[in-house]
C-alpha positions as a LaTeX table, in Angstrom:
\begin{tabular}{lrrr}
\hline
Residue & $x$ (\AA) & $y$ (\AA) & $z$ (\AA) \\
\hline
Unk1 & 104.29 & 41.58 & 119.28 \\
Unk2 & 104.55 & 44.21 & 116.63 \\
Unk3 & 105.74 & 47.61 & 117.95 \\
Unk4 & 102.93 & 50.01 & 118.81 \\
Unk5 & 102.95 & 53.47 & 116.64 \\
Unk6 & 101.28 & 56.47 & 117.39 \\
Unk7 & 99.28 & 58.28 & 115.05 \\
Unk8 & 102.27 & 61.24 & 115.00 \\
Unk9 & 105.03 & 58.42 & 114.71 \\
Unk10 & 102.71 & 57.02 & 111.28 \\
Unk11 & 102.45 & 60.43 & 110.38 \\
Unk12 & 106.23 & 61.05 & 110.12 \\
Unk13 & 106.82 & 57.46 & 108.63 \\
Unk14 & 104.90 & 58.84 & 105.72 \\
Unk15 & 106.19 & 62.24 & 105.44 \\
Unk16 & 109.30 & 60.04 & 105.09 \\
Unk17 & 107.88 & 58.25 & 101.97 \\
Unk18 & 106.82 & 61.47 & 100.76 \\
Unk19 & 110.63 & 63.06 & 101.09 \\
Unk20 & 111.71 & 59.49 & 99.47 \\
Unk21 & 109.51 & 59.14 & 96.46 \\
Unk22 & 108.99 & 62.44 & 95.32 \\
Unk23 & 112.04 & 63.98 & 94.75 \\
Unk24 & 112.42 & 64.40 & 90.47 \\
Unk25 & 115.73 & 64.35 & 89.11 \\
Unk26 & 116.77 & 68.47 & 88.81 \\
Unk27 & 118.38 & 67.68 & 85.53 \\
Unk28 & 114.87 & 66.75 & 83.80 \\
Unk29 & 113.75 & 70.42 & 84.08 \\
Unk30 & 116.95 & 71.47 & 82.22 \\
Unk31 & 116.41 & 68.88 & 79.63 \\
Unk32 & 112.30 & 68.83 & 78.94 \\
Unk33 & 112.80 & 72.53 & 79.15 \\
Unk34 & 110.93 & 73.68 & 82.21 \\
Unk35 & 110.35 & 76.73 & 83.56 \\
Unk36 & 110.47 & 76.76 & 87.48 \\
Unk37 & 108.03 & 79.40 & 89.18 \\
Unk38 & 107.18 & 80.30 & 85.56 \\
Unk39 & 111.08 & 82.22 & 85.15 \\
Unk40 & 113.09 & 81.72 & 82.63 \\
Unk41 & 117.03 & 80.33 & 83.20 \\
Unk42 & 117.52 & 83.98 & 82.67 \\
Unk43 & 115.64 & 84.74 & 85.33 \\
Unk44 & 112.70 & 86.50 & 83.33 \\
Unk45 & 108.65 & 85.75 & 83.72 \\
Unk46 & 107.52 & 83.42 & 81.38 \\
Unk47 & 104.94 & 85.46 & 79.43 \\
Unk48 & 101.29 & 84.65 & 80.39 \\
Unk49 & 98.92 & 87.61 & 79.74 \\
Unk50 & 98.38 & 91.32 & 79.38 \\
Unk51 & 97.39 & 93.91 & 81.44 \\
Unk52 & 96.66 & 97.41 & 81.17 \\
Unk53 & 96.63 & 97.99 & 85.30 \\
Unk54 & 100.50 & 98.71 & 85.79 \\
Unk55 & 103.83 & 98.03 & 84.27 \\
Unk56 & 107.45 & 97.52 & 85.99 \\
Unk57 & 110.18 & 98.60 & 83.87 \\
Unk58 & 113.68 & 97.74 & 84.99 \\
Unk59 & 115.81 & 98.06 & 82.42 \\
Unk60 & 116.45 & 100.34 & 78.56 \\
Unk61 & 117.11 & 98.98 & 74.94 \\
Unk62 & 120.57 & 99.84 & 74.27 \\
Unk63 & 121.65 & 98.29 & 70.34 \\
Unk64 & 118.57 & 95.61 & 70.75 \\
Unk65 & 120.18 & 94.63 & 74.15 \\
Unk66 & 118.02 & 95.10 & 77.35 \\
Unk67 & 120.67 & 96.50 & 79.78 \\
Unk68 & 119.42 & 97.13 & 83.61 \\
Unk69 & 118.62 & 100.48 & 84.83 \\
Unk70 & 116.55 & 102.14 & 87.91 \\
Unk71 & 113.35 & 100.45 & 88.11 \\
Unk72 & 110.16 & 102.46 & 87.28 \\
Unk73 & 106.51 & 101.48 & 88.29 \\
Unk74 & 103.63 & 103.07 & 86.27 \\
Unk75 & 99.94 & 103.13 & 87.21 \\
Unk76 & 97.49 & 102.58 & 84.02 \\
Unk77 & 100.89 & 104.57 & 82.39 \\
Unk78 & 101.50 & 106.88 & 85.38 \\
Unk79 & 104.34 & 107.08 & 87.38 \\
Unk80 & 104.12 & 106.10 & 91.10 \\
Unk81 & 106.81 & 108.53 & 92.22 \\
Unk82 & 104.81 & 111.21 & 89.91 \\
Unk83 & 101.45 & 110.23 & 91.87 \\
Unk84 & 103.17 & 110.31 & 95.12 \\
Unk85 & 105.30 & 113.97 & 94.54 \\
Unk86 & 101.22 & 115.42 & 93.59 \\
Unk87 & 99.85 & 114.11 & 96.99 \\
Unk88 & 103.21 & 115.52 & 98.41 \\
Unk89 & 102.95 & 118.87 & 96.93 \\
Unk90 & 99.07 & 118.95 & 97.46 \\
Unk91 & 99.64 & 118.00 & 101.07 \\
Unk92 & 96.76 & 115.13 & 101.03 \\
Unk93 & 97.11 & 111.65 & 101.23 \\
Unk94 & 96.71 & 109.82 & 98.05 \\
Unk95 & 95.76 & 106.11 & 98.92 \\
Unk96 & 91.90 & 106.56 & 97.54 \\
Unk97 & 93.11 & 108.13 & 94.43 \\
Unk98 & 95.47 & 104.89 & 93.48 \\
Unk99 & 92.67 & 102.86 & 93.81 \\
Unk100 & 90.47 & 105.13 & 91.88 \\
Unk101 & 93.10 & 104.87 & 89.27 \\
Unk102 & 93.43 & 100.97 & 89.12 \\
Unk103 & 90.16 & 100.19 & 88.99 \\
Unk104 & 88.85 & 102.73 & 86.46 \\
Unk105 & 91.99 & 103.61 & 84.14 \\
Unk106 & 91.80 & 107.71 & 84.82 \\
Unk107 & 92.22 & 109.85 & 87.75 \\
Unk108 & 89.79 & 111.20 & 89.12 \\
Unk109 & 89.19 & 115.17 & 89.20 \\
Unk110 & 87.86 & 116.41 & 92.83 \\
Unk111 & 84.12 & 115.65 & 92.46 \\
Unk112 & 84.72 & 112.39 & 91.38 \\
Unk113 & 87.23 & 111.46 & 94.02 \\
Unk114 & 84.88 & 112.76 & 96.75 \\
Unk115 & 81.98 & 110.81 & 95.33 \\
Unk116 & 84.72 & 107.78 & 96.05 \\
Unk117 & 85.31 & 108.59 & 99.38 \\
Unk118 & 81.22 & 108.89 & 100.13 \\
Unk119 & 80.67 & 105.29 & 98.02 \\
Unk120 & 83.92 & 103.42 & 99.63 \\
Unk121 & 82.44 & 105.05 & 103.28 \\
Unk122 & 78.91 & 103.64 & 102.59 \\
Unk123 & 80.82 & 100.69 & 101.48 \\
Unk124 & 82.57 & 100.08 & 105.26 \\
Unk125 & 79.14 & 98.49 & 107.12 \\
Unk126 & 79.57 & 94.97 & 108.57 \\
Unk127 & 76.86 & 92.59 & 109.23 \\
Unk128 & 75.17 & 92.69 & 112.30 \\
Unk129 & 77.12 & 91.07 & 115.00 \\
Unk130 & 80.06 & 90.23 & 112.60 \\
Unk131 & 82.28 & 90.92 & 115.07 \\
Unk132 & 80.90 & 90.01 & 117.27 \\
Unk133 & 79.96 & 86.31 & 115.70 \\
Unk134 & 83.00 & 85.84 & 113.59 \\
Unk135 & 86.14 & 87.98 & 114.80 \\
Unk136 & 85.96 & 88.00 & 118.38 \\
Unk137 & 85.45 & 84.06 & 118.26 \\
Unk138 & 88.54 & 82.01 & 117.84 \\
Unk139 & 90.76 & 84.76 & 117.39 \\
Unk140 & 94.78 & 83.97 & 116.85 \\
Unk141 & 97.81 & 85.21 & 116.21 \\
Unk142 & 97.42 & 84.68 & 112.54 \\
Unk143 & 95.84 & 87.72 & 110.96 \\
Unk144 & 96.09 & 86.39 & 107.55 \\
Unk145 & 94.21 & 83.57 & 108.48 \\
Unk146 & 91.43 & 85.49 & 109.96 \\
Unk147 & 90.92 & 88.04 & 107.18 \\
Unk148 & 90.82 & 84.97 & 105.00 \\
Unk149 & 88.14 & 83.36 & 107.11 \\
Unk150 & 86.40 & 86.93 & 107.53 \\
Unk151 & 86.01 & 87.46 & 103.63 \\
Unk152 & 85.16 & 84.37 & 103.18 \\
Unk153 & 82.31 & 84.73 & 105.95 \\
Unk154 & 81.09 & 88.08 & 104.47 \\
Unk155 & 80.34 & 85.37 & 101.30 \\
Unk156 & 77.35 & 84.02 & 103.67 \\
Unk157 & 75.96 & 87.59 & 103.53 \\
Unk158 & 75.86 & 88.20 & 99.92 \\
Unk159 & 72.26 & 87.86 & 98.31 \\
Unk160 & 74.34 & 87.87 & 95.16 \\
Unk161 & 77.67 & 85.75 & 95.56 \\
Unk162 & 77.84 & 83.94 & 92.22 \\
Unk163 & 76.84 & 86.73 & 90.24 \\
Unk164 & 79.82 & 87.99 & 88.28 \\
Unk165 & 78.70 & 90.45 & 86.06 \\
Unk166 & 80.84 & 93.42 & 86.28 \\
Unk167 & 78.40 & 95.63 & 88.15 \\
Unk168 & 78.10 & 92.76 & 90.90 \\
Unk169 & 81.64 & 92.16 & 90.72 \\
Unk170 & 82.65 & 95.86 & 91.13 \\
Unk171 & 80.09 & 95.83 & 94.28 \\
Unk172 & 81.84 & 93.22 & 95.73 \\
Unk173 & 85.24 & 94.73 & 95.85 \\
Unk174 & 84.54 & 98.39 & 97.38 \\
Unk175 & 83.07 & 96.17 & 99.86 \\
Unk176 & 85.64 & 94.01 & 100.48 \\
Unk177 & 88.45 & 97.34 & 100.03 \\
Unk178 & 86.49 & 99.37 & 102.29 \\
Unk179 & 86.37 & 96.92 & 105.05 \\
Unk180 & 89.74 & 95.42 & 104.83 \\
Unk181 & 91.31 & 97.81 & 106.92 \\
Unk182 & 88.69 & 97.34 & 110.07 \\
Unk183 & 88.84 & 93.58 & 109.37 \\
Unk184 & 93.00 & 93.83 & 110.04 \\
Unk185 & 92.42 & 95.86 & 113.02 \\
Unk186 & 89.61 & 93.98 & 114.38 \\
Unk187 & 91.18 & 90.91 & 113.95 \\
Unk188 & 94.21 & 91.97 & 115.80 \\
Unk189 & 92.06 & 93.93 & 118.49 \\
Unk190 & 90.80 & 90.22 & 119.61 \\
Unk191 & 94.31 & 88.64 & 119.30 \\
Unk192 & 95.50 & 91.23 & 121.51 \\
Unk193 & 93.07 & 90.34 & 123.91 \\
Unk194 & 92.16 & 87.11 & 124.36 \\
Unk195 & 95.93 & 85.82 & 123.42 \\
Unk196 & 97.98 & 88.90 & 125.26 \\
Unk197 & 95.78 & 90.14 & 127.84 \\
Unk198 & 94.99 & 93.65 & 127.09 \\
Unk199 & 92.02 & 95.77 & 126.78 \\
Unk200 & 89.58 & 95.52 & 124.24 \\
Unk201 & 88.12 & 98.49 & 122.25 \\
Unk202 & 86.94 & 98.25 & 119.20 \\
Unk203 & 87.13 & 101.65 & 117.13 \\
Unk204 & 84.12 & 103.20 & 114.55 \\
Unk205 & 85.12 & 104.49 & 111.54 \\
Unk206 & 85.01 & 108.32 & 110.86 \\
Unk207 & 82.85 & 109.15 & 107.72 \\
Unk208 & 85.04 & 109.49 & 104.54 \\
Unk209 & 88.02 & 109.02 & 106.75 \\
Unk210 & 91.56 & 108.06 & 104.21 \\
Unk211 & 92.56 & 104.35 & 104.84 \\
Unk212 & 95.72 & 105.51 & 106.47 \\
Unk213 & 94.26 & 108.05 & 108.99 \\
Unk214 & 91.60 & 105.03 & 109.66 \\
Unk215 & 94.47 & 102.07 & 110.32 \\
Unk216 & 96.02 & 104.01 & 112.90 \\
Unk217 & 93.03 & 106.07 & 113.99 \\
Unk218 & 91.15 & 102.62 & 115.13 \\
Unk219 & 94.72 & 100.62 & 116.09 \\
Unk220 & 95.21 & 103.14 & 118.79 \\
Unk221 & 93.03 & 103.45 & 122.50 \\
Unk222 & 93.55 & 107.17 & 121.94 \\
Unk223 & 93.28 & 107.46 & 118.59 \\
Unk224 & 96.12 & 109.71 & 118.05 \\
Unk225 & 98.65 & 110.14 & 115.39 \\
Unk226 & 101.08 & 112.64 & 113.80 \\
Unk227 & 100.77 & 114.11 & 110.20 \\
Unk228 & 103.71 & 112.13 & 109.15 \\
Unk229 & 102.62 & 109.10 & 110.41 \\
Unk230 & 99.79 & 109.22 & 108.26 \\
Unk231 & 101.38 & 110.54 & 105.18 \\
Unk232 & 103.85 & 107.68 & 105.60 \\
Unk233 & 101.74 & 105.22 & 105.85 \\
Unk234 & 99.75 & 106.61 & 103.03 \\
Unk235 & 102.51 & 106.53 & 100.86 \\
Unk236 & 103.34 & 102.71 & 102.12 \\
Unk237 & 99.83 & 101.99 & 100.84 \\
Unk238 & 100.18 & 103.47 & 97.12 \\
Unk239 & 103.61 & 102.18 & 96.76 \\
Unk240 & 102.21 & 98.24 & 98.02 \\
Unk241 & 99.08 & 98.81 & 96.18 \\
Unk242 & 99.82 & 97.18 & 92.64 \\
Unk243 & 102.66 & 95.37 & 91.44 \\
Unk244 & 102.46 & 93.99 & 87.87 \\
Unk245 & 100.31 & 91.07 & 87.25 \\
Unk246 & 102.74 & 88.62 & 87.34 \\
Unk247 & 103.48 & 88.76 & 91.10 \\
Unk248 & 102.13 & 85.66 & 93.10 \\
Unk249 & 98.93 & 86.93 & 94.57 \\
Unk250 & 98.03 & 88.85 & 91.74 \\
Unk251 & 98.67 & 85.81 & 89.57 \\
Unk252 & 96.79 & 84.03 & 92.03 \\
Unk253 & 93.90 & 86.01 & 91.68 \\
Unk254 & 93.64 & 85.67 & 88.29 \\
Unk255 & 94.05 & 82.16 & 88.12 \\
Unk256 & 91.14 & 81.35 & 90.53 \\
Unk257 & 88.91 & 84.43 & 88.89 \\
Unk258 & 89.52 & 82.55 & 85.17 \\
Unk259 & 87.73 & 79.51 & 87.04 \\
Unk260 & 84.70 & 81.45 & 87.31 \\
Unk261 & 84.34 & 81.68 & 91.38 \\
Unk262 & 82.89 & 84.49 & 93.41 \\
Unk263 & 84.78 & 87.33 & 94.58 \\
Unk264 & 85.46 & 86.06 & 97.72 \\
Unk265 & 87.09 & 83.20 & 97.15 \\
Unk266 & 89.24 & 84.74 & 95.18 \\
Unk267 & 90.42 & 87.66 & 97.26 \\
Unk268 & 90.80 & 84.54 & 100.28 \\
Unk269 & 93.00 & 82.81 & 97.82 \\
Unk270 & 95.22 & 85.83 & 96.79 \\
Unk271 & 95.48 & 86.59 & 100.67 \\
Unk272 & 96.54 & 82.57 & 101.55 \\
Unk273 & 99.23 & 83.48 & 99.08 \\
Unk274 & 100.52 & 86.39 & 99.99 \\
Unk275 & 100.79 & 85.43 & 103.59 \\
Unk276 & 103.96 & 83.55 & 102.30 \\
Unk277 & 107.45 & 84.65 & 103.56 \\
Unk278 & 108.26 & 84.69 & 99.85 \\
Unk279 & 105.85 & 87.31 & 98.79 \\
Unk280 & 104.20 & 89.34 & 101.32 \\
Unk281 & 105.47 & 87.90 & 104.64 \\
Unk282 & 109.48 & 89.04 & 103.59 \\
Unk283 & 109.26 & 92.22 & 105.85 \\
Unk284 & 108.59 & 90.25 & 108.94 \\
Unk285 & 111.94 & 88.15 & 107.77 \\
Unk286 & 113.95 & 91.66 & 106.92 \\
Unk287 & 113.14 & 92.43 & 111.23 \\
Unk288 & 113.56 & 89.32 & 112.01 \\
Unk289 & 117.01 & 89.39 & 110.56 \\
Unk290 & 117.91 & 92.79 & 111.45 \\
Unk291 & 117.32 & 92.17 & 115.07 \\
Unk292 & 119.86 & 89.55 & 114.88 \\
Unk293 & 121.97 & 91.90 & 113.29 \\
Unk294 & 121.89 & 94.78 & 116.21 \\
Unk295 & 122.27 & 92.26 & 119.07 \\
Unk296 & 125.19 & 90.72 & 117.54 \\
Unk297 & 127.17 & 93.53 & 115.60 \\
Unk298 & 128.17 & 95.96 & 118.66 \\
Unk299 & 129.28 & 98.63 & 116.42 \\
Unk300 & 126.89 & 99.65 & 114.18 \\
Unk301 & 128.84 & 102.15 & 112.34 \\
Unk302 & 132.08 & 99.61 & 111.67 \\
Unk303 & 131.39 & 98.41 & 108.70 \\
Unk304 & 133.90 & 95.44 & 108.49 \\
Unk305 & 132.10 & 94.19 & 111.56 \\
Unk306 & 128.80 & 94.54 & 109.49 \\
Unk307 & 130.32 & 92.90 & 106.37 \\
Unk308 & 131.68 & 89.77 & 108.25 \\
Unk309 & 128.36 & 89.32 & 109.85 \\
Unk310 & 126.44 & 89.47 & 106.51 \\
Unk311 & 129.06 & 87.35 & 105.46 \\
Unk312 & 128.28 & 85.12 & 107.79 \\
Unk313 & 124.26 & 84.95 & 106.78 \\
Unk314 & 125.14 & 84.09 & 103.29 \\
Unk315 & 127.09 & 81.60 & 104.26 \\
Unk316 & 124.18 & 80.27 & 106.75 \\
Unk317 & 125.89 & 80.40 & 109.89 \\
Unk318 & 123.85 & 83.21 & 110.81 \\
Unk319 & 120.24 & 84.31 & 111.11 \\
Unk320 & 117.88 & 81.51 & 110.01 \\
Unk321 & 120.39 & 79.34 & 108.09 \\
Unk322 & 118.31 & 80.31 & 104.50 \\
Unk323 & 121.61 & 82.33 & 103.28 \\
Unk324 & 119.64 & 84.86 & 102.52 \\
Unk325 & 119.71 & 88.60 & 103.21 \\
Unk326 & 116.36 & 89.83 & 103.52 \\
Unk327 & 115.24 & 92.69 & 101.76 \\
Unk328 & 117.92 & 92.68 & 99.42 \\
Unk329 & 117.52 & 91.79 & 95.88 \\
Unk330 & 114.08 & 91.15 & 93.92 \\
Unk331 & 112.66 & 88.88 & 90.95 \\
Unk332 & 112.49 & 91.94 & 88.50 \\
Unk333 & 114.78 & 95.20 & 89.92 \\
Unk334 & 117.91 & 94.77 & 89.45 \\
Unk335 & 119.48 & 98.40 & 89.66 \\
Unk336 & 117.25 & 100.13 & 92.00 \\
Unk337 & 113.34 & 99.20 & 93.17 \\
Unk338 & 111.56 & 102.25 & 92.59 \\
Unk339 & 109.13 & 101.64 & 95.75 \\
Unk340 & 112.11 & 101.61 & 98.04 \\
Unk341 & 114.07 & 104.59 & 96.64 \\
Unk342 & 110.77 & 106.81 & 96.89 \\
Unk343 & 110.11 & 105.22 & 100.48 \\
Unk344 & 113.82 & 105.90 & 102.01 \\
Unk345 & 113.38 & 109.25 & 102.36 \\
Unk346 & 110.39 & 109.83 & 104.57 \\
Unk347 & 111.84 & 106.81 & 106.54 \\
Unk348 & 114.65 & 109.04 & 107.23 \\
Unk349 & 112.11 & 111.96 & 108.08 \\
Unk350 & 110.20 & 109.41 & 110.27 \\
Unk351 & 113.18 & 108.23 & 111.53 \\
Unk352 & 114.31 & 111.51 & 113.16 \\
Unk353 & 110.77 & 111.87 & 114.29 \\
Unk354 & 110.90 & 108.81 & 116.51 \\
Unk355 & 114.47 & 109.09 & 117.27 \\
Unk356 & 116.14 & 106.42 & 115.80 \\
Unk357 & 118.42 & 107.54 & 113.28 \\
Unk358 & 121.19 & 105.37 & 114.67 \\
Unk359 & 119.00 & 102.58 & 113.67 \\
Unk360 & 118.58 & 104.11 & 110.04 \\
Unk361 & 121.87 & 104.73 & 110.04 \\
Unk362 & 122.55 & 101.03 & 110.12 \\
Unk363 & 119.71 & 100.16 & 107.83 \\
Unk364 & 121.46 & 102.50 & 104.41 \\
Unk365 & 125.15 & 100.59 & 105.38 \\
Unk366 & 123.47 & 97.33 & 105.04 \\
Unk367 & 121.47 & 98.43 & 101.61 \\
Unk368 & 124.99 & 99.78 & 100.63 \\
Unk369 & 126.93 & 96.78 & 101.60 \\
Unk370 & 124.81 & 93.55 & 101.17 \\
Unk371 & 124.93 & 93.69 & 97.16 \\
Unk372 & 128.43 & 94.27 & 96.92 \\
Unk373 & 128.93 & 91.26 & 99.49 \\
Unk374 & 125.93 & 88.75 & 97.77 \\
Unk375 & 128.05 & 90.04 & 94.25 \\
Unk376 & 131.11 & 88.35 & 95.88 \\
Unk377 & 129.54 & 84.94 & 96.80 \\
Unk378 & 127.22 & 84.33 & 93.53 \\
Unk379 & 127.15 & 84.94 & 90.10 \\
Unk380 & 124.18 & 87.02 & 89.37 \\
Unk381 & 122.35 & 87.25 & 86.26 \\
Unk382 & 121.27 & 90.69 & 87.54 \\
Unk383 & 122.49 & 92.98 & 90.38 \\
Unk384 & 120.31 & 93.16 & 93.23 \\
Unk385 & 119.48 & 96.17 & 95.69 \\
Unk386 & 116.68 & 97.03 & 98.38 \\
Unk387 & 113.60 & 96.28 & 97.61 \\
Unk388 & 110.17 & 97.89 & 99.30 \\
Unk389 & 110.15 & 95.41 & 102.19 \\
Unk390 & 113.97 & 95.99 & 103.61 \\
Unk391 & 112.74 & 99.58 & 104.86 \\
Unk392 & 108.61 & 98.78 & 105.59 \\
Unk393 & 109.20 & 96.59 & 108.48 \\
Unk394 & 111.30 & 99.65 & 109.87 \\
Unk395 & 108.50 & 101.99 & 109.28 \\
Unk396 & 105.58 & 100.18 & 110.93 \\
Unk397 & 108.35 & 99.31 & 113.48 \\
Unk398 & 108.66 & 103.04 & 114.54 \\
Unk399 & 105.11 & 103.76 & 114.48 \\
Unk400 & 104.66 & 101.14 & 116.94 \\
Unk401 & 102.67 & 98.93 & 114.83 \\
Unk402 & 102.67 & 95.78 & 115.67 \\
Unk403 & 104.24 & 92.62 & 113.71 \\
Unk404 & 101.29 & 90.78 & 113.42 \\
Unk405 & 99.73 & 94.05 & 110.95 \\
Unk406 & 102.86 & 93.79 & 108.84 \\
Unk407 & 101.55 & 91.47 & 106.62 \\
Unk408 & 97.80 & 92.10 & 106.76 \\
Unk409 & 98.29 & 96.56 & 105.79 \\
Unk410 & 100.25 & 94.93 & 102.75 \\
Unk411 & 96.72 & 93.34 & 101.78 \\
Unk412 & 94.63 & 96.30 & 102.92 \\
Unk413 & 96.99 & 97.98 & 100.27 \\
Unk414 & 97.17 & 95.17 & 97.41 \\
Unk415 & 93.58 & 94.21 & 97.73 \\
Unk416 & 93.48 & 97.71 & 94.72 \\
Unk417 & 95.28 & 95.63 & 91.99 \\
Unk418 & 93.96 & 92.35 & 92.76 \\
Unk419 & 90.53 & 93.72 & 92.32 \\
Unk420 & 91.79 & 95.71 & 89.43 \\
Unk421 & 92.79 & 92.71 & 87.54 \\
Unk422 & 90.02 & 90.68 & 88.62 \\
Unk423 & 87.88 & 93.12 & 86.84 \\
Unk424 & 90.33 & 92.72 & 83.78 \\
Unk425 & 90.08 & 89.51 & 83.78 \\
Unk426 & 86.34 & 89.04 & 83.44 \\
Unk427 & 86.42 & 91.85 & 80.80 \\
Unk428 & 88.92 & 90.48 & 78.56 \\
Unk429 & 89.55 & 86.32 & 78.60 \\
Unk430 & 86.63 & 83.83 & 79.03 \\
Unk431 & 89.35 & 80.82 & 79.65 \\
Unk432 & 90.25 & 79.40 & 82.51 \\
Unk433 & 94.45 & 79.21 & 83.14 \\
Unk434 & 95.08 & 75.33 & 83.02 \\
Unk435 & 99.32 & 75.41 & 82.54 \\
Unk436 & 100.76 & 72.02 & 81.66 \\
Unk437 & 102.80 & 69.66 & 83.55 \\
Unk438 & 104.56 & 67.01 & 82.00 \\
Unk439 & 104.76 & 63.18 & 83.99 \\
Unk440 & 108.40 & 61.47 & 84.77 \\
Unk441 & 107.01 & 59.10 & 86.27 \\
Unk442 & 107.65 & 55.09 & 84.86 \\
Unk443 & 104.57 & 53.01 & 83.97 \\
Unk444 & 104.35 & 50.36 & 86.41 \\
Unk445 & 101.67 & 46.75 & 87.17 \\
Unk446 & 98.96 & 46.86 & 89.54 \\
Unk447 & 99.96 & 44.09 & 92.24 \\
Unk448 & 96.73 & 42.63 & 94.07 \\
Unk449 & 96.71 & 43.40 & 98.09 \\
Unk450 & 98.17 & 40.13 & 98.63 \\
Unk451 & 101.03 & 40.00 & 97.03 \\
Unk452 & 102.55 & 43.09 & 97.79 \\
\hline
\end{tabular}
């Protein structure tokens, strides 16, 4: 009698066939050409568009040769750090201006900013019974998942899905801006619940109320939080809120918008990507890693002990085995990523806030030491450094936030330049992004089911 297989031992019998047949010789790429995850062998983005929403610049013509320098990130042709220093010096928190600024190209003067605030706050209703109907049920651990699943809900409530004229469009997005941050919250309210145990409350919004003050106003039972909590996270929120177009979730965006879909789908789609380690899931890796790090390194300020153990994560005997040292490095910056060096020092401020500056401490001798170390073991077509997601982990970390709202107040912040360059999008190309693949594979008979 023939063995009897389960349905999980088939299953893995084919995932076998799968790991045997589909592996393509690496040596074709080289040869036909190909550029993996759209980079050149020089590491560079293969161009695929234009965009007047942001610009990264990481490195100077010197003689007609690009040669790296500190990264810069510009905002419709402003600088971030220059946007961040006015809401500094102003003492308000800037989030609602950024996204003023992607989506319409200008800032806005004081009347037209609070106009904002009043349109984004009449912006933040939720159907009847939403959460009642759709986030309290089957609530999980995921929160990516369930904003995906929430936005994608909201579709069912929208007399005017399909309708992408810009107007509609536009409509669609303060919606979906103004709401992400109680849809993260929510979400997490009913994991924290029904999966953990604790109390339920869900939180109103105030009126007008900045994004930042609102996360952590409606996160906490007692709704309490410092001035530099919020101006932290505010500033997390401008720095995360744009990146380039090129980045996977943006690109994302744009590739499912040039399809002509609804708004909905695809915001879900750029959110299913960046829930990736890769992209927006890296500062949950970054703790992950440094928690390793502090259990195992016993002196934190002995810095040979802290070299042989990142030694030892390049080399994967450490950590998760990737050879990888989170946080450290990043597809464009090579000298410096602009996002982290502006974040670094309110992290310190934060830091001695919370009382933790041993643990910051540690954090600046790893960004110190891990390039020259990752320098020694590869050859680098471009130096690496911290990027934005070695310290953000950190800072929700000392707020008390909790890991599952790492990844989902990086949407509540990127949700700006996705909608930006949806908008762009439908403005500029009528052409839906088809990129070619060319077949290896050997043309073969068809053999009838009984003689196989």
């Amino acid at each position: 009698m023939a063995p009897i297989h389960t349905n999980d031992q088939r299953i893995q019998e084919l995932a076998n066939c799968c790991i045997e047949r589909d592996p393509i010789d690496k040596a074709l790429y080289t040869k036909n050409n190909v550029n993996i995850g759209l980079r050149d062998l020089n590491g560079r983005g293969v161009l695929t568009g234009l965009t007047d929403i942001s610009e990264i610049r990481q490195n100077k013509i010197v003689d007609g040769v690009p040669v790296p320098t500190d990264g810069k990130l510009f905002y419709r042709g402003i600088n971030i750090e220059d946007i961040i220093a006015g809401c500094i010096r102003d003492k308000r928190l800037g989030f609602e201006e950024v996204v003023y600024l992607l989506l319409f190209g200008k800032l806005p003067d004081k009347q037209e900013l609070d106009d904002f605030m009043v349109l984004l706050s009449d912006s933040r209703v939720l159907p009847k019974h939403f959460v009642r109907d759709v986030i309290l049920k089957a609530s999980g651990k995921d929160m990516m998942t369930a904003l995906a699943k929430a936005v994608l809900t909201l579709a069912s409530y929208d007399h005017d899905v399909m309708n992408l004229s810009i107007d509609n469009v536009l409509r669609q997005c303060l919606k979906l801006i103004s709401l992400f941050p109680l849809l993260t919250v929510y979400s997490y309210q009913a994991y924290n619940h029904y999966t953990n145990g604790e109390s339920l409350f869900i939180h109103n919004p105030e009126r007008c109320e900045p994004t930042a003050e609102l996360l952590l106003r409606t996160l906490r039972e007692d709704r309490q939080f410092t001035a530099l909590e919020a101006q932290v996270l505010d500033m997390a929120l401008m720095l995360h809120a744009e990146h380039g177009g090129g980045n996977n979730s943006t690109f994302t965006t744009c590739v499912v918008t040039s399809s002509g879909t609804d708004t909905y789908s695809a915001i879900a789609a750029a959110l299913c990507s960046l829930k990736g380690p890769k992209h927006g899931g890296a500062n949950l890796r970054v703790m992950g890693m440094m928690n390793e790090i502090m259990y195992n390194v016993k002196d934190w300020t002995d810095e040979d002990e802290i070299s042989a153990y990142l030694n030892k994560i390049l080399n994967k005997e450490a950590y998760d085995r990737s050879g990888l040292i989170y946080g450290i490095g990043h597809a464009v910056y090579s000298i410096s990523d602009p996002r982290a060096r502006v974040f670094k020092g309110f992290v310190e401020k934060l830091a001695e806030e919370k009382g933790t500056t041993d643990e910051y401490d540690l954090y600046s001798r790893i960004e110190r030491l891990a390039p020259q170390i990752i320098a020694q073991h590869r050859k680098m077509y471009k130096g690496v450094s911290a990027n934005v997601d070695f310290y953000s982990g950190f800072v929700y970390k000392m707020m008390g936030l909790p890991q599952e709202l790492y990844t989902p107040i990086f949407a509540v912040a990127r949700i700006a330049g996705w909608s930006a360059h949806r908008i762009e999008e439908l403005v500029n190309v009528n052409k839906i992004i088809r990129p070619a693949y060319m077949s290896v594979c050997q043309e073969k008979p068809y053999v009838n089911l009984e003689d196989r």
